[in-house]
PAMIMI-363283 format. One record per residue (C-alpha): residue in three letters; x, y, z. Coordinates in steps of 0.1 Angstrom, whole numbers. Example, Ala and Ser with C-alpha at 12.3 -4.5 7.8 and 13.67 -1.06 7.14 Angstrom:
resn, c1, c2, c3
ALA, 123, -45, 78 $
SER, 137, -11, 71 $
% end
This chain:
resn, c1, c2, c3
UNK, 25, 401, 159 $
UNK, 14, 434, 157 $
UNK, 1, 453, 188 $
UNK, -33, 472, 195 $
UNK, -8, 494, 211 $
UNK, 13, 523, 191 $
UNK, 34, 554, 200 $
UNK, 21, 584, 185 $
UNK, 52, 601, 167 $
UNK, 66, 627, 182 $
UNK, 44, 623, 219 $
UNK, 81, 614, 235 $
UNK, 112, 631, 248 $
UNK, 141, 633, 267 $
UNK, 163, 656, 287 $
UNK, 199, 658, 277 $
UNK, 218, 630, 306 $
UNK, 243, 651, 323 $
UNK, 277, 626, 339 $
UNK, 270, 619, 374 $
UNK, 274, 652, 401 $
UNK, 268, 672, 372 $
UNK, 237, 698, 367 $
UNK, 212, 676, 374 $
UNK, 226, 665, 407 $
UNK, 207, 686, 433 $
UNK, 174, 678, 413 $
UNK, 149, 656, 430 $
UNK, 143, 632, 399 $
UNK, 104, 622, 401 $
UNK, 97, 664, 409 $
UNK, 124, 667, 381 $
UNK, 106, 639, 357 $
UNK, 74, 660, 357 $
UNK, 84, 694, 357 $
UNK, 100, 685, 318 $
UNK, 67, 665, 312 $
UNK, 49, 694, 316 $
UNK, 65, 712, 297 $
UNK, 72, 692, 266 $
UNK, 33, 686, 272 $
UNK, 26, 723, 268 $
UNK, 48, 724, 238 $
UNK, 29, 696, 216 $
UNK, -3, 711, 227 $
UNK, -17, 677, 248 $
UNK, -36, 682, 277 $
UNK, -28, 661, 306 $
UNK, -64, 652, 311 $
UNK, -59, 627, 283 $
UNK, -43, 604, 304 $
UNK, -61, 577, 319 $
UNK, -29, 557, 326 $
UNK, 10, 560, 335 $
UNK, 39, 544, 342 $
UNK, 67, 554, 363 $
UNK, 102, 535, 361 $
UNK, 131, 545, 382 $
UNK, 162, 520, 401 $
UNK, 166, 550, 426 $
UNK, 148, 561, 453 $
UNK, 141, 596, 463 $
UNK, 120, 611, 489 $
UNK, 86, 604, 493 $
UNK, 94, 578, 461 $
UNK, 70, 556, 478 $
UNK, 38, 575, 459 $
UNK, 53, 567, 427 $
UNK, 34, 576, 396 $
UNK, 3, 588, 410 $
UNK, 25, 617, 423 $
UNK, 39, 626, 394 $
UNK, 9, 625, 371 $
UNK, -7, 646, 403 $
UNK, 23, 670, 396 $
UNK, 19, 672, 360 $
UNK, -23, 678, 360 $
UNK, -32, 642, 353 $
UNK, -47, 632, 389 $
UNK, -70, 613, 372 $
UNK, -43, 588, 360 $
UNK, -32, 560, 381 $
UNK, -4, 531, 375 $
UNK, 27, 515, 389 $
UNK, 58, 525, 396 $
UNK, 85, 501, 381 $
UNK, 118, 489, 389 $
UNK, 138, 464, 364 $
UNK, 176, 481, 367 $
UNK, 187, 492, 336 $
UNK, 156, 475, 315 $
UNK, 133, 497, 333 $
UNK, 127, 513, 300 $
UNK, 114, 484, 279 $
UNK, 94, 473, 311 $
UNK, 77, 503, 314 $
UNK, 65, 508, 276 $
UNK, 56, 470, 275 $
UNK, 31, 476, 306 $
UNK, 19, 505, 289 $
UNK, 15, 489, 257 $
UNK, -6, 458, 275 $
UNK, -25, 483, 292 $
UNK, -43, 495, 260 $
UNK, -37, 464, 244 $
UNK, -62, 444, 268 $
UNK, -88, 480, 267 $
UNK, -83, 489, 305 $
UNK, -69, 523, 290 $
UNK, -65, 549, 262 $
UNK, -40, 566, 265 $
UNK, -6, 560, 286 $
UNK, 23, 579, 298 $
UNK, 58, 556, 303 $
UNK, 76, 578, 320 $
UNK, 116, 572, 339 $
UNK, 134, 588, 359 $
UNK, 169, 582, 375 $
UNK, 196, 603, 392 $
UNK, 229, 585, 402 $
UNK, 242, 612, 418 $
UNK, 242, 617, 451 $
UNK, 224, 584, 456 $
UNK, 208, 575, 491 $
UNK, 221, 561, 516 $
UNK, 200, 536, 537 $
UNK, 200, 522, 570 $
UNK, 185, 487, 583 $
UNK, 172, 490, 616 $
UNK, 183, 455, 632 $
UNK, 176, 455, 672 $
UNK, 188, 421, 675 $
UNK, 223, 434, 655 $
UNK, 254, 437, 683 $
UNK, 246, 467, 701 $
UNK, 213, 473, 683 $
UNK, 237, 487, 653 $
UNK, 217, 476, 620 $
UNK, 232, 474, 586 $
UNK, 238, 505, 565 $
UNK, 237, 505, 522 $
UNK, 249, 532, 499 $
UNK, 219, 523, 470 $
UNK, 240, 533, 441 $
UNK, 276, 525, 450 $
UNK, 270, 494, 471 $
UNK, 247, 478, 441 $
UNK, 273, 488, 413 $
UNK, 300, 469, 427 $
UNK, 280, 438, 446 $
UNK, 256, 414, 431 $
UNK, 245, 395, 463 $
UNK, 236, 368, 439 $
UNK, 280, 361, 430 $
UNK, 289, 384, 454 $
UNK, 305, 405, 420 $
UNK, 304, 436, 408 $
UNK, 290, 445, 374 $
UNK, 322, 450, 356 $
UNK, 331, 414, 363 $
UNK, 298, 401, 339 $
UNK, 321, 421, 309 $
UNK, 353, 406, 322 $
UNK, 337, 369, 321 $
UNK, 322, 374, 289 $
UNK, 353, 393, 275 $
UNK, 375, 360, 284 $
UNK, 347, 337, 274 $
UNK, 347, 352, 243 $
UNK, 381, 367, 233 $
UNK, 373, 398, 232 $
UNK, 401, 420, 242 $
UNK, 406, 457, 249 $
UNK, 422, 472, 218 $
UNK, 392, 458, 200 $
UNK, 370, 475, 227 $
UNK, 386, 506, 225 $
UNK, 385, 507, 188 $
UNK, 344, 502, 188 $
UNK, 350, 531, 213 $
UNK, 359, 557, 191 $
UNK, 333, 539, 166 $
UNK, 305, 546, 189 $
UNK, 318, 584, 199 $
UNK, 321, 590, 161 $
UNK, 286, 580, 155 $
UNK, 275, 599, 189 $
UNK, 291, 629, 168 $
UNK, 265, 626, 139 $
UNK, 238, 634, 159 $
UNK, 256, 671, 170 $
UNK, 260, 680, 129 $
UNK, 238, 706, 120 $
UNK, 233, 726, 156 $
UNK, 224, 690, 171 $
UNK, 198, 686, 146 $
UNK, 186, 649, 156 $
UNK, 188, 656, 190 $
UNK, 163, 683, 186 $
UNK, 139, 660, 174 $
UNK, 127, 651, 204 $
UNK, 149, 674, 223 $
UNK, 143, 707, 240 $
UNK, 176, 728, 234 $
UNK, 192, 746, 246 $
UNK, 175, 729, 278 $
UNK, 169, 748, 303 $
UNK, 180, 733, 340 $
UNK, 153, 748, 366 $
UNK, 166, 753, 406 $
UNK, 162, 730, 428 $
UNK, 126, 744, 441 $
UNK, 118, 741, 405 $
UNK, 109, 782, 407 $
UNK, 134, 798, 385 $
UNK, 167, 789, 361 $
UNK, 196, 776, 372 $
UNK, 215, 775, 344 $
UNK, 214, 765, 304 $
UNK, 229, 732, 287 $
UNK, 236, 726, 247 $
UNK, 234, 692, 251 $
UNK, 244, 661, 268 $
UNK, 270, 669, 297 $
UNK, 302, 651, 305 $
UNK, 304, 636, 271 $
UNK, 343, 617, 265 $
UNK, 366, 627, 236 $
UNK, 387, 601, 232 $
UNK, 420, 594, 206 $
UNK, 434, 562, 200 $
UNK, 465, 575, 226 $
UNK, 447, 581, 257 $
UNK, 424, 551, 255 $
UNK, 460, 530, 246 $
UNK, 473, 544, 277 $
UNK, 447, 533, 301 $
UNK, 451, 501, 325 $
UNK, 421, 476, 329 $
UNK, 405, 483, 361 $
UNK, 407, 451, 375 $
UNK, 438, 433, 377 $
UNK, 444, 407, 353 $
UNK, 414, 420, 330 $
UNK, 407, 436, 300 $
UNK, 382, 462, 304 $
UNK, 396, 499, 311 $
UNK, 372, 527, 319 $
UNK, 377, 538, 282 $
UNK, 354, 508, 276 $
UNK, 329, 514, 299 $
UNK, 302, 539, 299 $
UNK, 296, 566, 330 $
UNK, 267, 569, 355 $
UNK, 243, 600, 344 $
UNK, 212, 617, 355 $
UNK, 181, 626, 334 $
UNK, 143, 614, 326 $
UNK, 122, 609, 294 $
UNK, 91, 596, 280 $
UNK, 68, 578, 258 $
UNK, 32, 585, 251 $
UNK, 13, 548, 244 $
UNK, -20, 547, 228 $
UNK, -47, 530, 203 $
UNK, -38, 532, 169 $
UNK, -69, 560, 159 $
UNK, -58, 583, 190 $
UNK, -21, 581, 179 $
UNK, -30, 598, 149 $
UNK, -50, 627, 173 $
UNK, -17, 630, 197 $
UNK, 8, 627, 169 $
UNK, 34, 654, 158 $
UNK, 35, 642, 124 $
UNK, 0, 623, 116 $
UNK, 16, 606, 80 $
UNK, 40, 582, 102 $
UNK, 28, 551, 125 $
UNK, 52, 535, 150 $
UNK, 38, 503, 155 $
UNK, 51, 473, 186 $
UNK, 54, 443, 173 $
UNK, 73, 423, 197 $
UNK, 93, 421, 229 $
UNK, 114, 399, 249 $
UNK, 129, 387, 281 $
UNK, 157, 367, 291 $
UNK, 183, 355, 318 $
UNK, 214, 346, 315 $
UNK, 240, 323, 344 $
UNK, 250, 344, 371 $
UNK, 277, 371, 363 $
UNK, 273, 365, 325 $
UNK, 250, 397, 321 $
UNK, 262, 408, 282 $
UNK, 254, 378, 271 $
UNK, 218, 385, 278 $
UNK, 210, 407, 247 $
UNK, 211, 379, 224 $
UNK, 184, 356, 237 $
UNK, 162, 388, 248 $
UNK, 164, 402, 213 $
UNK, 157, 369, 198 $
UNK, 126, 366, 215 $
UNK, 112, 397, 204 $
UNK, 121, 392, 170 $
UNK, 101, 358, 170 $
UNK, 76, 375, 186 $
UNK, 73, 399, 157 $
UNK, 76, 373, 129 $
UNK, 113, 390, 118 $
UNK, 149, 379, 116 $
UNK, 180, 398, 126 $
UNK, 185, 405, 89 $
UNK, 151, 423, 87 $
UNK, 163, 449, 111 $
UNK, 172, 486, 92 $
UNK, 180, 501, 124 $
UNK, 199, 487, 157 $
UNK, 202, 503, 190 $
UNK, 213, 483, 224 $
UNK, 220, 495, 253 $
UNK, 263, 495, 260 $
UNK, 273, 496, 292 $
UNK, 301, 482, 283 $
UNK, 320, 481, 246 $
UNK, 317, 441, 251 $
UNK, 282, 438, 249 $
UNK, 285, 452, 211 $
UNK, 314, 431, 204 $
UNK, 292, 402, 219 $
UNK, 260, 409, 198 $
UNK, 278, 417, 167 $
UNK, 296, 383, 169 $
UNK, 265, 364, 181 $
UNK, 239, 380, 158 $
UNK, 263, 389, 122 $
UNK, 248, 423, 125 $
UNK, 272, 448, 112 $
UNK, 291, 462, 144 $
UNK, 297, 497, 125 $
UNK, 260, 504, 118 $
UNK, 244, 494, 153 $
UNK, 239, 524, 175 $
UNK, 241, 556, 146 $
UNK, 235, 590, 169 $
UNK, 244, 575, 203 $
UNK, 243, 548, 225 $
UNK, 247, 544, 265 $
UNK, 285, 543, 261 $
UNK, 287, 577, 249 $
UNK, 261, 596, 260 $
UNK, 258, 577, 300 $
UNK, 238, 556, 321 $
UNK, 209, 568, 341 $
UNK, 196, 537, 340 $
UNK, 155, 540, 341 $
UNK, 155, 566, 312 $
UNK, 183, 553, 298 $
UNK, 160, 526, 274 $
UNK, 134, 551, 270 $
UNK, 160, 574, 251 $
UNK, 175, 546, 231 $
UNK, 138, 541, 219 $
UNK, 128, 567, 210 $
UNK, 165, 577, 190 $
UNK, 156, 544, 173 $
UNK, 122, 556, 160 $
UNK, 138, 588, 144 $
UNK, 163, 575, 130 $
UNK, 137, 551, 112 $
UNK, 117, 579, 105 $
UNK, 151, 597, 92 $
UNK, 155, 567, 68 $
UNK, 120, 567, 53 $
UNK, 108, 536, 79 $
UNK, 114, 501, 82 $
UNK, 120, 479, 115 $
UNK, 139, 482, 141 $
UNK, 154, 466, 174 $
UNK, 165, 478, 210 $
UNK, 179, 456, 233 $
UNK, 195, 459, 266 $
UNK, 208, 440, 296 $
UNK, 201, 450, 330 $
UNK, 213, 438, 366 $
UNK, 208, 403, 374 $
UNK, 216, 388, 343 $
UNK, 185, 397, 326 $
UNK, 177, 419, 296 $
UNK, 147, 431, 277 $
UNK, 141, 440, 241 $
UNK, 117, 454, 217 $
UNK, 109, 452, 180 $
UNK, 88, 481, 166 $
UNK, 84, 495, 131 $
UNK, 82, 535, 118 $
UNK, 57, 532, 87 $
UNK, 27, 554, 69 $
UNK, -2, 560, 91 $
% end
């Protein structure tokens, strides 16, 4: 099918993800979130006021979180827009541009802002008030490094999903590490030419603002904490749990850092575009769950759905990107699908580049439209799991307006 719904080319960005306890770490991310909205609004020209709509995803809290989006579109000059505020781990990304896109598609809005947010770093920590508890002592939670290493559902942690599918499968780690120094080859493309891709949606150098958001704290080229890895070091690394397979060569790193997608009718996208000659048009999406602690496996039936839903076949797809926590889920999707493993993810990927989970989707989006527009249009796929099995994808094609 083919949505009311389309992105206006060029009405997104992202901040470069900086590894977790980086220079984004003292940086509140919601405040964070729409101090960079505002000014990548400024710099295409688009007055706030346009929005009658938004979308805010984000898997960590911060304070006064509980506002949500109509505190950041307050921040940013659009306190005319209302929405939600999303949670769906790390598929936030694809949740938040299908509400948007379902927004205008059933005429309750004009123009949308999908907008995440995340920051790992220095994560919350939470305590439960519980009077009847042994002393009246409640029960305390550390939100980020508590939930990474316990799903209440198993109890497991997340890199126990790769180890089960990694077994399952017979995927082992020299394989992993070799797709590895695949994906931080292709990572390396998009740095060519003074990061040329990158600054296609981009702000660099990017400017990191102070905490009170008043002055400069410092300047970054590009994506922070970024892994170099040979064929040596990654040889020389154990798996992290005992008796598996997956080291932390083959894992990806928690990150911080926000970006965004502007959603609207087909007629305004070509008002709020960058470039008015190219469309991006939504043509399907999907959602699926896999068994408990089988979380890679997800990809497959959630990108499945959305190609159905779009009337296309894996085959039809010119571009690829998924979301990699781990170098298994490729290895999985490849095997699954018969999509070329070498091709999938060109520019970057969540294995290279990090995970700040909310954003994280957004980015991989919106690196999948330009690198469509890059080779002259076509379709393309996204797909990503996220905690609790689950996993959400998206079919959309770059074509003329």
């Amino acid at each position: 099918m083919t949505y009311k719904a389309e992105i206006p080319y060029g009405a997104y960005w992202s901040t470069p993800f900086a590894r977790w306890q980086g220079s984004f770490a003292n940086l509140h991310s919601v405040e964070f979130a729409a101090h960079v909205a505002k000014a990548e609004l400024a710099k295409r020209k688009l007055d706030p006021k346009v929005f009658d709509y938004g979308v805010l995803g984000f898997s960590v809290p911060q304070k006064h979180s509980f506002y949500g989006l109509p505190w950041l579109t307050g921040l940013i000059g659009a306190g005319q827009a209302g929405g939600p505020t999303l949670m769906q781990a790390c598929a936030t990304g694809v949740r938040s541009l299908l509400a948007a896109a379902q927004e205008i598609e059933v005429g309750m809005s004009s123009v949308a802002l999908a907008i995440n947010c995340d920051r790992t770093s220095n994560g919350p920590h939470l305590y439960y008030p519980n009077p009847k508890g042994p002393g009246g002592t409640g029960a305390a939670e550390d939100w980020v490094m508590d939930n990474f290493n316990c799903d209440p559902l198993g109890p497991h942690a997340m890199l126990q999903t790769a180890e089960n599918v990694a077994t399952k499968h017979g995927i082992g780690t020299a394989e992993q590490h070799a797709l590895v120094l695949r994906r931080e080859e292709q990572y390396r493309m998009s740095l060519e030419n003074d990061s040329a891709f990158l600054r296609r949606f981009m702000t660099l150098p990017f400017d990191v603002p102070a905490p009170n958001f008043k002055k400069s704290a410092g300047s970054m080229a590009g994506d922070e904490g970024i892994s170099h890895s040979t064929p040596e070091g990654l040889a020389k690394l154990k798996p992290v749990m005992a008796g598996g397979c997956v080291t932390f060569g083959g894992q990806t790193h928690p990150a911080d850092g926000n970006a965004a997608i502007i959603v609207t009718s087909g007629e305004m996208a070509r008002e709020l575009a960058t470039d008015k000659n190219i469309a991006v048009r939504l043509h399907g999406f999907g959602l699926a769950r896999v068994p408990v602690a089988f979380m890679p496996e997800a990809t497959v039936p959630a990108a499945k759905r959305a190609l159905e839903q779009a009337g296309k076949t894996i085959a039809d797809m010119k571009v690829i990107k998924t979301h990699n926590p781990f170098a298994v889920n490729d290895l999985y999707f490849a095997k699954q699908t018969g999509c070329d493993l070498n091709t999938m993810n060109n520019y970057g990927c969540s294995l290279v580049w990090g995970h700040p989970q909310a954003p994280m989707g957004t980015r991989a989006i919106i690196e999948l439209i330009e690198e469509l527009a890059m080779k002259g249009g076509g379709f393309g796929l996204f797909t990503g799991c996220a905690a609790g099995d689950t996993a959400m994808s998206v079919v959309l094609e770059v074509g003329d307006a």
